[in-house]
Backbone as a chain_set.jsonl record, in Angstrom:
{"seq": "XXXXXXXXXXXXXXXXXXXXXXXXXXXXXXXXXXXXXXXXXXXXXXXXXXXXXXXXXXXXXXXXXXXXX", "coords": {"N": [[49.616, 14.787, -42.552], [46.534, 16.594, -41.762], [44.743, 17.252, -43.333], [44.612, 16.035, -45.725], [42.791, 14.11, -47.805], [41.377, 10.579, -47.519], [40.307, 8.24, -49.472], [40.304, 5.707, -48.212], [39.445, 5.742, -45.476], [37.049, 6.81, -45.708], [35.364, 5.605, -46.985], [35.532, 3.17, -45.25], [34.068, 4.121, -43.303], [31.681, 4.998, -44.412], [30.685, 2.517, -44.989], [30.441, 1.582, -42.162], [28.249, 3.19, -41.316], [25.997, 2.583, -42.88], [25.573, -0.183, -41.964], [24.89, 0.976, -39.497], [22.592, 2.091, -40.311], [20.993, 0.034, -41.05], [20.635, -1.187, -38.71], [19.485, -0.03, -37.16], [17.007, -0.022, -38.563], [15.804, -2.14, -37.756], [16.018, -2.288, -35.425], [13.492, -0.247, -34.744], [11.632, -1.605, -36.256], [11.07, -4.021, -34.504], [10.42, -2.805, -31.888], [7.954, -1.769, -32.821], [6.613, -4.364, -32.95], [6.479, -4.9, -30.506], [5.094, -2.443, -29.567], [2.895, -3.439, -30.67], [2.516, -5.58, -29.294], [2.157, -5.271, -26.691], [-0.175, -3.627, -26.949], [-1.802, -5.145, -27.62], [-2.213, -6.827, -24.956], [-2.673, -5.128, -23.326], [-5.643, -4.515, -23.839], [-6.741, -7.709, -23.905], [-6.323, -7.868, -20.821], [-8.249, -5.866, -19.872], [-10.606, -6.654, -21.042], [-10.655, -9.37, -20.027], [-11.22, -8.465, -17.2], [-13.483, -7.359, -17.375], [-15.156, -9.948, -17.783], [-14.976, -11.102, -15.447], [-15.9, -9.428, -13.942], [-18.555, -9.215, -14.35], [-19.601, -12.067, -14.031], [-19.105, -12.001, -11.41], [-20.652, -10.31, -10.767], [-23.123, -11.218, -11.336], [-23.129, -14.022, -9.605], [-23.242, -12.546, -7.132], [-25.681, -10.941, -7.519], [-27.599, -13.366, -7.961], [-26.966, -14.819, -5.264], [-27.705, -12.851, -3.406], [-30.347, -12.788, -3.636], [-31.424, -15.255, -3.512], [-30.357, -16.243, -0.802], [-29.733, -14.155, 0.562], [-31.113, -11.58, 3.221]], "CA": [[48.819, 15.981, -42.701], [45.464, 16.51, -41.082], [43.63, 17.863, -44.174], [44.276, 15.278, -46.572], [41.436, 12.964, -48.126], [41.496, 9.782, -47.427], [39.043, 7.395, -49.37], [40.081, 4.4, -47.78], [38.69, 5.869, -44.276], [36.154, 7.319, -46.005], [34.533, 3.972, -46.981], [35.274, 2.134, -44.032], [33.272, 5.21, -42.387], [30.408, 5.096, -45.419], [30.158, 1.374, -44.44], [29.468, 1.521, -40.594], [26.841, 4.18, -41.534], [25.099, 1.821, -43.765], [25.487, -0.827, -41.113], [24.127, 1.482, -38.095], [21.269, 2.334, -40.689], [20.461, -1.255, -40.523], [20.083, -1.836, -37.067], [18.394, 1.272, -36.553], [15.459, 0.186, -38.914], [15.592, -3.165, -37.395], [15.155, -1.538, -34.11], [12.522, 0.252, -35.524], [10.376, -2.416, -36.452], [11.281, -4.691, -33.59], [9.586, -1.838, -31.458], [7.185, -1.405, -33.237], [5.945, -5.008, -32.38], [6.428, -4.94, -28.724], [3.865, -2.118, -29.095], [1.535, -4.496, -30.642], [2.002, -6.765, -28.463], [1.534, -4.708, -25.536], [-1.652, -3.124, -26.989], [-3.153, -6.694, -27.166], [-1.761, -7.724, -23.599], [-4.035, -4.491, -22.278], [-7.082, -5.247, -24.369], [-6.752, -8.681, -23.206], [-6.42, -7.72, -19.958], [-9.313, -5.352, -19.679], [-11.427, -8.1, -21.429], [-10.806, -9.955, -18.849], [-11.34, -7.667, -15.924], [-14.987, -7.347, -17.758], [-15.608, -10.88, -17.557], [-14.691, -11.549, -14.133], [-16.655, -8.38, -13.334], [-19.756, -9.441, -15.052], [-19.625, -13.271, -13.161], [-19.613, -11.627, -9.862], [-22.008, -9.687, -10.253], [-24.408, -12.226, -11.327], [-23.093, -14.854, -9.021], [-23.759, -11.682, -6.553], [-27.399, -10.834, -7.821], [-28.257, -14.67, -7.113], [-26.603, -15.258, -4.016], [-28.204, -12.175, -2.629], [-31.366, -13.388, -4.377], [-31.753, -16.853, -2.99], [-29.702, -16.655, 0.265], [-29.933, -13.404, 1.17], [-32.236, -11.556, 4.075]], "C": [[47.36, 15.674, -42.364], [44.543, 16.823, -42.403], [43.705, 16.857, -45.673], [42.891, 14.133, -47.024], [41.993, 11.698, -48.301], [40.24, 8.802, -47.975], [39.201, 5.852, -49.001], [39.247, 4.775, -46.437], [37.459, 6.604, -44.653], [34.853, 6.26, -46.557], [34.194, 3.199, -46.678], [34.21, 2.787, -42.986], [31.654, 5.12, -42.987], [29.908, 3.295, -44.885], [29.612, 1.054, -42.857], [28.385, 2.357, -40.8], [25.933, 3.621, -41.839], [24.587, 0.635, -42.634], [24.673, -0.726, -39.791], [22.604, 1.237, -38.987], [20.125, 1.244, -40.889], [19.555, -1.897, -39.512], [19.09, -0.723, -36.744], [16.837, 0.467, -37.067], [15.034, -1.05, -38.297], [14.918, -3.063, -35.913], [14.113, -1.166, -33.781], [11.11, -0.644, -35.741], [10.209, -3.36, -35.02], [10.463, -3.551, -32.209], [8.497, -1.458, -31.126], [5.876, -2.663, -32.881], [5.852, -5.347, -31.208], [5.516, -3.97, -28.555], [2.809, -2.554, -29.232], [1.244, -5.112, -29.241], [1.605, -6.266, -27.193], [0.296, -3.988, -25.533], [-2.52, -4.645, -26.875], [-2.815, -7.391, -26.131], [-3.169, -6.955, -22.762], [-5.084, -4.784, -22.466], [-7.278, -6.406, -23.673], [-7.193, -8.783, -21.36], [-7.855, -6.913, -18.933], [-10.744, -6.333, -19.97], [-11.77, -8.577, -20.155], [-11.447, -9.819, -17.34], [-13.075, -7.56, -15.687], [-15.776, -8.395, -17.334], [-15.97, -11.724, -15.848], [-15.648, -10.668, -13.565], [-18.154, -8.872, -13.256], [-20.031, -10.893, -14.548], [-19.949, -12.935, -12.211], [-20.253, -11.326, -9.735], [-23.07, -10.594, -10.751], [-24.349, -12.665, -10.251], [-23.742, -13.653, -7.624], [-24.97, -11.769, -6.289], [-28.124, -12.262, -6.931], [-28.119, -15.085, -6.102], [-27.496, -14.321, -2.963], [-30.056, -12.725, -2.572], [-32.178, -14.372, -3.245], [-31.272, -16.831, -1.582], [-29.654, -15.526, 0.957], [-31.042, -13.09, 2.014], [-33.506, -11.055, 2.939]], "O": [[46.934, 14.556, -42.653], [43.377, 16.467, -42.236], [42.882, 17.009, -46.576], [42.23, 13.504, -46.198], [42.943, 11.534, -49.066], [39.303, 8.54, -47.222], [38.442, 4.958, -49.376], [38.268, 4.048, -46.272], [36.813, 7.037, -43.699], [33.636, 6.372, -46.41], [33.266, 2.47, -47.03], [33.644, 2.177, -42.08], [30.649, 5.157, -42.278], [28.778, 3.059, -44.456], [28.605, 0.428, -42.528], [27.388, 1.954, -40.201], [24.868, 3.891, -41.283], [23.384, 0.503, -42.412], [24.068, -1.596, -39.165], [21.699, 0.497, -38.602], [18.901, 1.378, -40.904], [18.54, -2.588, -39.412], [18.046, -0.781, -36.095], [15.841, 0.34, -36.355], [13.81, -1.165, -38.236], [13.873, -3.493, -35.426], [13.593, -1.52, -32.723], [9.94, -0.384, -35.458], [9.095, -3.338, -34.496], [9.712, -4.305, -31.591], [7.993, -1.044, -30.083], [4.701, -2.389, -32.638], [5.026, -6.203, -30.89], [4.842, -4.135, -27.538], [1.845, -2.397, -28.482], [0.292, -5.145, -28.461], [0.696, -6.847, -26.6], [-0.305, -3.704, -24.498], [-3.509, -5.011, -26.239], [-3.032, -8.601, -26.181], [-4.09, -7.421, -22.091], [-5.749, -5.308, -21.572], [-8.033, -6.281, -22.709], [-8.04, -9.49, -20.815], [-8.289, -7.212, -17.82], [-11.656, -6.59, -19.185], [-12.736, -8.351, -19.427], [-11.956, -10.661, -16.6], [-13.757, -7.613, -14.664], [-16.816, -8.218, -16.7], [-16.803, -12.509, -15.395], [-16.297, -11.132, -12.627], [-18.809, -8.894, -12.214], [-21.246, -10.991, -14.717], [-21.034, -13.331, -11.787], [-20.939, -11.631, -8.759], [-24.127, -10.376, -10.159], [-25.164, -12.197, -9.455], [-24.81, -14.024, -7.137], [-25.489, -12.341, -5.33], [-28.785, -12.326, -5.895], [-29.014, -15.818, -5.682], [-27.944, -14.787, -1.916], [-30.734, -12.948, -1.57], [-33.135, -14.216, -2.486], [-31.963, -17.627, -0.945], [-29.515, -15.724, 2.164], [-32.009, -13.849, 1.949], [-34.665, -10.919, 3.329]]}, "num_chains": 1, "name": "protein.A"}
């Protein structure tokens, strides 16, 4: 019969639930630090972009400076 209750499949069903709800939050956090880490890859990266920026243009300034017409 289709309409009977079954609490053995009803437990084995309550347990994968519990199990998904697991991984989910695990997911969840795991996520959550790959967006860290990708917010401090860009920072980093922009940093950087600054520094390199800010060299040239000195090394620039002086080259034009000294060696230029």
């Amino acid at each position: 019969m289709t309409g009977e209750y079954d609490p053995v499949k009803q437990g084995i069903m309550w347990a994968k639930v519990e199990a998904m709800d697991k991984k989910i939050d695990k997911m969840e956090r795991q996520i959550e630090e790959l967006l860290e880490l990708a917010n401090k890859g860009r920072g980093g990266f922009w940093a950087g972009m600054m520094i390199v920026s800010a060299i040239s243009g000195i090394v620039g300034f002086f080259s034009h400076r000294f060696w230029g017409s």
